[in-house]
N, C-alpha and C positions, 0 to 999 in steps of 0.2 A: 589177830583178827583174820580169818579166811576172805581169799578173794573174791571170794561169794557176796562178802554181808558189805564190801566193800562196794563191789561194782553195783549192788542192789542201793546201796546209798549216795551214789552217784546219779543212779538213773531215778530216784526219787528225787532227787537235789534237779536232776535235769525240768521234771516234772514241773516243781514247783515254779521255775526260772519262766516254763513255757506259758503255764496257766500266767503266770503276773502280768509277764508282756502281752495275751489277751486281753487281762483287763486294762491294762494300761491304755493299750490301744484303743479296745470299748469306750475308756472318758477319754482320750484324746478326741474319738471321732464325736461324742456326743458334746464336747466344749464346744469343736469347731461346725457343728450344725450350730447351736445356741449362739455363736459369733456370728452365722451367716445367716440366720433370723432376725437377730437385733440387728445388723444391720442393712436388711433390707428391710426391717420395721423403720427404723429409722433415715433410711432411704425415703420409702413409700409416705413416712412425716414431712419428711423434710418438702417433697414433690407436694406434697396437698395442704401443704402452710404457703409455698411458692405460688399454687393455683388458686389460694385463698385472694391469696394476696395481690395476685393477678386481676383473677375477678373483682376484686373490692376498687382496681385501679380502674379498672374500666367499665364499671357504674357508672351514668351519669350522677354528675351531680346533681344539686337542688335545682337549679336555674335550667340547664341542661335536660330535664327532664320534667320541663314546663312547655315547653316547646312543643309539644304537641297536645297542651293539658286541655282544661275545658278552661275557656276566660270567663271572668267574674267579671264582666266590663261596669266602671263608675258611670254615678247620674252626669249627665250634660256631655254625654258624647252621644256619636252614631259611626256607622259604615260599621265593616266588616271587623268582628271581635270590639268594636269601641274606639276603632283606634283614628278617628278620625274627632279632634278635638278643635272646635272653635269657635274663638274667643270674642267680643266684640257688638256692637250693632248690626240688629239685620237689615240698618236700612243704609249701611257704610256696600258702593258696589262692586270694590274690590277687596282680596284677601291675600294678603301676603303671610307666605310659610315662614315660620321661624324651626329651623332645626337647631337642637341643642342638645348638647350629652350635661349631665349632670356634676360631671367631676373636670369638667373642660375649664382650664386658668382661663383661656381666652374668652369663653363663654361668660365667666363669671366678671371680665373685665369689661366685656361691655353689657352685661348686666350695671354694672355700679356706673357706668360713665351713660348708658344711655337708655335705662328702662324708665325711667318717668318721662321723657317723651315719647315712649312706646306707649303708655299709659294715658297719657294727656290725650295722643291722638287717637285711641280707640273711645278715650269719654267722648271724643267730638265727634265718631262717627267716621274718621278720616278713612281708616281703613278694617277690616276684620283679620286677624291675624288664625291660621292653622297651627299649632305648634306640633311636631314631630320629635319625641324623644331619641335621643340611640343612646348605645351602650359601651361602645368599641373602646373606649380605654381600659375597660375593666377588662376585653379581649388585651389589650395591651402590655396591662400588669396582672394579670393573672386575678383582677379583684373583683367585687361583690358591689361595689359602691353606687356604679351609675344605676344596676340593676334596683339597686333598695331604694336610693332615693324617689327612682322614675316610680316603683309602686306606692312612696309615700306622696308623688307626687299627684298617684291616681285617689287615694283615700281623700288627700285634699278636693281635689276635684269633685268626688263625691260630695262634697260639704256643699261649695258650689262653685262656679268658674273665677268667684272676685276672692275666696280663700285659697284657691291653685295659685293665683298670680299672685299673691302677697305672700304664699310660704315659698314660689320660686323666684322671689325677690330676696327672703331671707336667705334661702340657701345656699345663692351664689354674693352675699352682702360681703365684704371684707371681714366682718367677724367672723362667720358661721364657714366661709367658703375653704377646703383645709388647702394645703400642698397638694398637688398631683397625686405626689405618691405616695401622699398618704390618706389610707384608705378609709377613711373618719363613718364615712357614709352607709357601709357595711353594717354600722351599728343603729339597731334601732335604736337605742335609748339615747345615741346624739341628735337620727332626727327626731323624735320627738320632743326633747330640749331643744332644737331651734321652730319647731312647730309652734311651742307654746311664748314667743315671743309675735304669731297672728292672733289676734282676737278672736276669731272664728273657730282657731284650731286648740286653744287655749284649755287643757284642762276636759279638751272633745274625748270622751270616754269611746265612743263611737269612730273617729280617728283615729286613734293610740291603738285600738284594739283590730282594727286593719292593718296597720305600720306590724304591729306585733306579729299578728296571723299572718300577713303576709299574702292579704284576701286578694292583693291585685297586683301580685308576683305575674300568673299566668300575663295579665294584661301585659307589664312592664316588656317582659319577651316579647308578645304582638305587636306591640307597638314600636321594639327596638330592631323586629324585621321591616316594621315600615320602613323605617331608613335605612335599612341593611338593602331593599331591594325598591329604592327611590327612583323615579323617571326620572326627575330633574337634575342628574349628573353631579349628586350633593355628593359627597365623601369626607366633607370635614366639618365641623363646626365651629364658631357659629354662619350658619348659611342663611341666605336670604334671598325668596323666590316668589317675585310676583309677575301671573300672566304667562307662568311656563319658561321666564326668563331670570336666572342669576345677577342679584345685583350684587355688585361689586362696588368699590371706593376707587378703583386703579387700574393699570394694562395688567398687573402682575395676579389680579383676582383676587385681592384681600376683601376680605367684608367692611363695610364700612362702621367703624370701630370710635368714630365721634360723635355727637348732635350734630355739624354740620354737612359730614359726610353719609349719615343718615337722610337727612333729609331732604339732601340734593339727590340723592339717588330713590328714596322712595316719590320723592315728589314728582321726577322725573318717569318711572314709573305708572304713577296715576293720569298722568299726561298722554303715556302711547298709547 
Protein backbone atom coordinates (compact mmCIF):
# COMPACT_ATOMS: atom_id res chain seq x y z
CA UNK A 1 0.00 0.00 0.00
CA UNK A 2 1.71 3.48 -0.90
CA UNK A 3 1.73 6.24 1.57
CA UNK A 4 -0.36 8.07 -0.44
CA UNK A 5 -3.72 5.86 -0.18
CA UNK A 6 -2.59 5.59 3.45
CA UNK A 7 -2.37 9.08 4.59
CA UNK A 8 -5.56 9.75 2.13
CA UNK A 9 -7.29 7.06 4.57
CA UNK A 10 -6.47 8.59 7.49
CA UNK A 11 -7.42 11.93 6.61
CA UNK A 12 -10.92 10.62 5.56
CA UNK A 13 -11.04 8.48 8.86
CA UNK A 14 -10.09 12.04 10.44
CA UNK A 15 -13.14 13.52 8.46
CA UNK A 16 -15.56 11.18 9.53
CA UNK A 17 -14.39 11.42 13.38
CA UNK A 18 -14.81 15.41 12.95
CA UNK A 19 -18.31 15.41 11.17
CA UNK A 20 -19.69 12.72 14.19
CA UNK A 21 -18.51 14.95 16.99
CA UNK A 22 -20.69 17.79 15.03
CA UNK A 23 -23.43 15.89 15.16
CA UNK A 24 -23.10 14.65 18.39
CA UNK A 25 -22.75 17.93 19.64
CA UNK A 26 -25.86 19.17 17.48
CA UNK A 27 -28.13 16.57 19.86
CA UNK A 28 -26.33 17.17 22.76
CA UNK A 29 -27.05 20.86 22.49
CA UNK A 30 -30.69 20.25 21.21
CA UNK A 31 -31.38 17.46 24.39
CA UNK A 32 -30.17 20.19 26.64
CA UNK A 33 -32.30 23.21 25.16
CA UNK A 34 -35.52 20.38 25.37
CA UNK A 35 -34.14 19.88 29.23
CA UNK A 36 -34.18 23.68 29.70
CA UNK A 37 -37.81 24.12 28.14
CA UNK A 38 -39.25 21.39 30.14
CA UNK A 39 -38.17 22.69 32.65
CA UNK A 40 -38.93 25.98 32.72
CA UNK A 41 -42.29 24.68 31.45
CA UNK A 42 -42.48 23.00 34.38
CA UNK A 43 -41.22 25.63 36.50
CA UNK A 44 -43.58 28.29 34.96
CA UNK A 45 -46.52 25.14 36.05
CA UNK A 46 -45.45 24.52 38.94
CA UNK A 47 -45.46 28.88 39.83
CA UNK A 48 -49.22 29.07 38.33
CA UNK A 49 -50.73 25.96 40.27
CA UNK A 50 -48.77 27.78 43.54
CA UNK A 51 -50.66 31.20 42.27
CA UNK A 52 -53.74 29.15 41.70
CA UNK A 53 -53.65 27.97 44.74
CA UNK A 54 -52.82 31.29 46.27
CA UNK A 55 -55.54 32.83 44.79
CA UNK A 56 -58.24 30.16 45.74
CA UNK A 57 -56.66 30.69 49.41
CA UNK A 58 -57.37 34.09 49.58
CA UNK A 59 -61.03 34.12 48.22
CA UNK A 60 -63.37 34.92 50.66
CA UNK A 61 -65.33 32.56 51.64
CA UNK A 62 -69.21 32.22 51.54
CA UNK A 63 -69.84 34.10 54.96
CA UNK A 64 -66.95 36.45 54.22
CA UNK A 65 -68.19 37.60 51.27
CA UNK A 66 -71.64 38.42 52.60
CA UNK A 67 -70.49 41.16 54.39
CA UNK A 68 -70.97 43.58 52.24
CA UNK A 69 -73.86 41.70 50.19
CA UNK A 70 -77.28 43.00 49.72
CA UNK A 71 -79.49 41.73 53.03
CA UNK A 72 -82.75 39.83 52.49
CA UNK A 73 -84.06 41.23 55.96
CA UNK A 74 -87.13 38.70 57.53
CA UNK A 75 -90.80 39.90 58.49
CA UNK A 76 -91.01 41.46 62.23
CA UNK A 77 -87.94 43.30 62.23
CA UNK A 78 -86.81 46.99 61.37
CA UNK A 79 -83.59 49.42 61.81
CA UNK A 80 -80.76 49.38 59.59
CA UNK A 81 -80.36 45.91 57.29
CA UNK A 82 -83.33 44.19 59.83
CA UNK A 83 -81.32 43.81 62.32
CA UNK A 84 -83.07 45.28 65.01
CA UNK A 85 -85.42 42.49 66.39
CA UNK A 86 -88.13 42.84 69.11
CA UNK A 87 -89.80 40.73 70.76
CA UNK A 88 -92.72 41.21 73.24
CA UNK A 89 -95.57 43.68 74.04
CA UNK A 90 -95.78 47.14 72.94
CA UNK A 91 -97.31 48.23 75.90
CA UNK A 92 -94.38 46.50 78.27
CA UNK A 93 -92.06 50.07 78.93
CA UNK A 94 -88.84 48.71 79.03
CA UNK A 95 -86.71 46.44 76.88
CA UNK A 96 -84.15 44.48 77.77
CA UNK A 97 -81.17 43.13 75.13
CA UNK A 98 -80.52 39.65 75.15
CA UNK A 99 -77.27 38.87 73.38
CA UNK A 100 -76.66 35.43 72.36
CA UNK A 101 -74.31 33.35 70.00
CA UNK A 102 -75.90 30.25 68.75
CA UNK A 103 -73.29 27.60 69.50
CA UNK A 104 -72.52 29.33 73.17
CA UNK A 105 -72.82 26.10 76.12
CA UNK A 106 -73.53 28.96 78.42
CA UNK A 107 -76.18 30.38 76.35
CA UNK A 108 -77.74 27.25 75.94
CA UNK A 109 -77.56 26.70 79.72
CA UNK A 110 -79.47 29.29 80.65
CA UNK A 111 -81.74 28.82 77.86
CA UNK A 112 -82.90 25.44 79.48
CA UNK A 113 -82.66 26.80 83.22
CA UNK A 114 -84.40 29.97 82.57
CA UNK A 115 -86.41 30.78 79.23
CA UNK A 116 -89.84 30.04 80.31
CA UNK A 117 -89.57 32.88 82.78
CA UNK A 118 -88.31 34.90 80.01
CA UNK A 119 -91.41 33.82 78.19
CA UNK A 120 -93.90 34.06 81.03
CA UNK A 121 -92.72 37.64 81.53
CA UNK A 122 -92.98 39.02 77.98
CA UNK A 123 -96.94 37.19 78.02
CA UNK A 124 -97.41 39.56 80.94
CA UNK A 125 -95.99 42.41 79.44
CA UNK A 126 -93.29 42.68 82.12
CA UNK A 127 -90.66 43.59 79.85
CA UNK A 128 -89.87 43.60 75.80
CA UNK A 129 -86.73 41.89 75.04
CA UNK A 130 -84.16 43.09 71.82
CA UNK A 131 -82.36 40.02 70.83
CA UNK A 132 -78.83 40.55 69.19
CA UNK A 133 -77.17 37.40 67.49
CA UNK A 134 -73.22 37.09 67.27
CA UNK A 135 -71.15 34.64 65.79
CA UNK A 136 -67.66 34.79 67.29
CA UNK A 137 -67.12 31.12 68.19
CA UNK A 138 -67.36 30.12 64.74
CA UNK A 139 -64.44 33.12 64.57
CA UNK A 140 -63.10 30.83 67.40
CA UNK A 141 -63.17 27.41 65.80
CA UNK A 142 -62.77 28.14 62.43
CA UNK A 143 -66.88 27.08 61.98
CA UNK A 144 -69.98 27.67 60.10
CA UNK A 145 -72.39 27.14 62.85
CA UNK A 146 -73.49 30.13 64.74
CA UNK A 147 -73.56 31.78 61.28
CA UNK A 148 -76.36 29.06 59.88
CA UNK A 149 -78.26 28.74 62.70
CA UNK A 150 -78.53 32.80 63.28
CA UNK A 151 -79.92 32.65 59.32
CA UNK A 152 -82.22 29.73 60.20
CA UNK A 153 -82.95 31.79 63.00
CA UNK A 154 -84.00 34.70 60.54
CA UNK A 155 -86.25 32.28 58.39
CA UNK A 156 -87.99 31.53 61.60
CA UNK A 157 -88.63 34.90 62.38
CA UNK A 158 -89.85 35.29 59.06
CA UNK A 159 -92.70 32.75 60.08
CA UNK A 160 -93.21 35.02 62.84
CA UNK A 161 -91.67 36.25 66.22
CA UNK A 162 -93.68 33.44 68.54
CA UNK A 163 -92.04 30.48 65.83
CA UNK A 164 -88.19 32.50 66.45
CA UNK A 165 -88.63 31.83 70.15
CA UNK A 166 -89.81 28.29 70.13
CA UNK A 167 -87.09 27.17 67.37
CA UNK A 168 -84.49 29.18 69.68
CA UNK A 169 -85.73 27.30 72.61
CA UNK A 170 -85.33 24.12 70.61
CA UNK A 171 -81.96 24.86 69.42
CA UNK A 172 -80.27 25.54 72.47
CA UNK A 173 -82.74 22.49 74.51
CA UNK A 174 -80.37 19.60 75.91
CA UNK A 175 -81.36 17.43 73.00
CA UNK A 176 -80.75 19.53 69.89
CA UNK A 177 -77.98 21.88 71.54
CA UNK A 178 -74.51 19.92 70.34
CA UNK A 179 -70.86 20.24 72.12
CA UNK A 180 -68.94 23.46 71.50
CA UNK A 181 -66.93 21.95 69.11
CA UNK A 182 -68.90 20.35 67.43
CA UNK A 183 -70.08 21.89 64.70
CA UNK A 184 -73.68 20.25 64.15
CA UNK A 185 -75.15 23.76 63.10
CA UNK A 186 -73.28 24.03 59.90
CA UNK A 187 -75.67 21.62 58.65
CA UNK A 188 -78.75 22.58 57.27
CA UNK A 189 -80.46 19.23 57.36
CA UNK A 190 -79.88 19.24 61.38
CA UNK A 191 -81.50 22.57 61.63
CA UNK A 192 -84.18 21.68 59.81
CA UNK A 193 -84.61 18.29 61.88
CA UNK A 194 -84.76 20.43 65.10
CA UNK A 195 -87.03 23.00 63.20
CA UNK A 196 -89.62 20.50 62.54
CA UNK A 197 -89.95 19.52 66.21
CA UNK A 198 -91.89 23.72 66.24
CA UNK A 199 -95.27 23.48 64.92
CA UNK A 200 -95.02 26.49 63.03
CA UNK A 201 -91.80 25.39 61.38
CA UNK A 202 -92.99 21.85 60.84
CA UNK A 203 -92.80 20.53 57.45
CA UNK A 204 -92.72 24.87 56.51
CA UNK A 205 -91.71 24.29 52.95
CA UNK A 206 -91.25 28.05 52.83
CA UNK A 207 -88.73 27.80 55.98
CA UNK A 208 -86.60 24.76 54.81
CA UNK A 209 -86.25 26.50 51.53
CA UNK A 210 -84.59 29.68 53.37
CA UNK A 211 -82.47 27.40 55.75
CA UNK A 212 -81.46 25.74 52.39
CA UNK A 213 -80.87 28.88 50.09
CA UNK A 214 -79.49 30.45 52.83
CA UNK A 215 -82.03 33.56 51.89
CA UNK A 216 -80.91 35.36 55.24
CA UNK A 217 -77.21 34.35 55.26
CA UNK A 218 -76.57 38.29 54.29
CA UNK A 219 -78.79 39.19 57.30
CA UNK A 220 -77.04 36.65 59.78
CA UNK A 221 -73.52 38.67 58.94
CA UNK A 222 -75.60 42.08 59.80
CA UNK A 223 -76.74 41.30 62.58
CA UNK A 224 -73.43 39.33 63.89
CA UNK A 225 -71.71 43.10 63.22
CA UNK A 226 -74.40 44.31 65.59
CA UNK A 227 -72.73 42.69 68.28
CA UNK A 228 -69.37 42.86 66.80
CA UNK A 229 -69.62 46.66 67.14
CA UNK A 230 -72.21 46.94 70.30
CA UNK A 231 -72.18 50.23 72.57
CA UNK A 232 -73.08 48.51 75.61
CA UNK A 233 -69.48 46.97 76.41
CA UNK A 234 -71.05 43.36 75.49
CA UNK A 235 -68.09 40.89 74.50
CA UNK A 236 -69.47 37.75 75.70
CA UNK A 237 -72.53 35.91 75.94
CA UNK A 238 -75.04 35.32 77.21
CA UNK A 239 -75.34 39.34 78.04
CA UNK A 240 -78.03 41.25 79.47
CA UNK A 241 -78.59 44.99 78.99
CA UNK A 242 -81.34 46.95 80.22
CA UNK A 243 -81.56 51.16 80.28
CA UNK A 244 -77.78 51.09 78.77
CA UNK A 245 -76.69 49.27 81.82
CA UNK A 246 -75.18 45.37 82.16
CA UNK A 247 -76.94 43.33 84.40
CA UNK A 248 -74.95 41.02 86.19
CA UNK A 249 -75.71 38.28 89.05
CA UNK A 250 -72.18 39.21 91.03
CA UNK A 251 -69.02 41.73 91.55
CA UNK A 252 -67.20 39.27 89.10
CA UNK A 253 -69.95 40.23 86.15
CA UNK A 254 -71.40 36.77 85.43
CA UNK A 255 -74.93 36.94 83.91
CA UNK A 256 -77.46 35.85 85.98
CA UNK A 257 -77.64 32.24 85.15
CA UNK A 258 -80.89 31.11 87.62
CA UNK A 259 -84.75 32.27 88.03
CA UNK A 260 -83.63 33.80 91.04
CA UNK A 261 -80.77 35.62 89.91
CA UNK A 262 -82.79 36.60 86.98
CA UNK A 263 -85.26 38.13 88.48
CA UNK A 264 -83.49 40.12 91.18
CA UNK A 265 -81.61 41.76 88.67
CA UNK A 266 -84.19 42.31 85.92
CA UNK A 267 -86.61 43.41 88.68
CA UNK A 268 -84.12 45.52 89.92
CA UNK A 269 -83.70 46.91 86.78
CA UNK A 270 -87.31 47.96 86.01
CA UNK A 271 -87.22 49.80 89.39
CA UNK A 272 -84.29 52.51 88.36
Amino acid sequence: MSKRNTQSAKTAARERLRQERERQAKRDKARRQLIVAGSVVAVLAAAGGIGYAVVQMNKPGHWDGLKDASVVAPANTTGTKGTTVVLGKDSAKKTLKVYEDPRCPVCAQFEQTVDSTVKKDLDDGKFKIQYIGATFIDNHDNGEGSKNALSALGAALDVSPEAFLEYKTALYSAKWHPDEQADKFKDDSYLVKVADTVPALKGNAKFQDAVKKGTYDAWAMAMSKTFDDNKDGVSGTPSFVMDGKKLTADSQGNPPMSVADFDRVVDAALKG
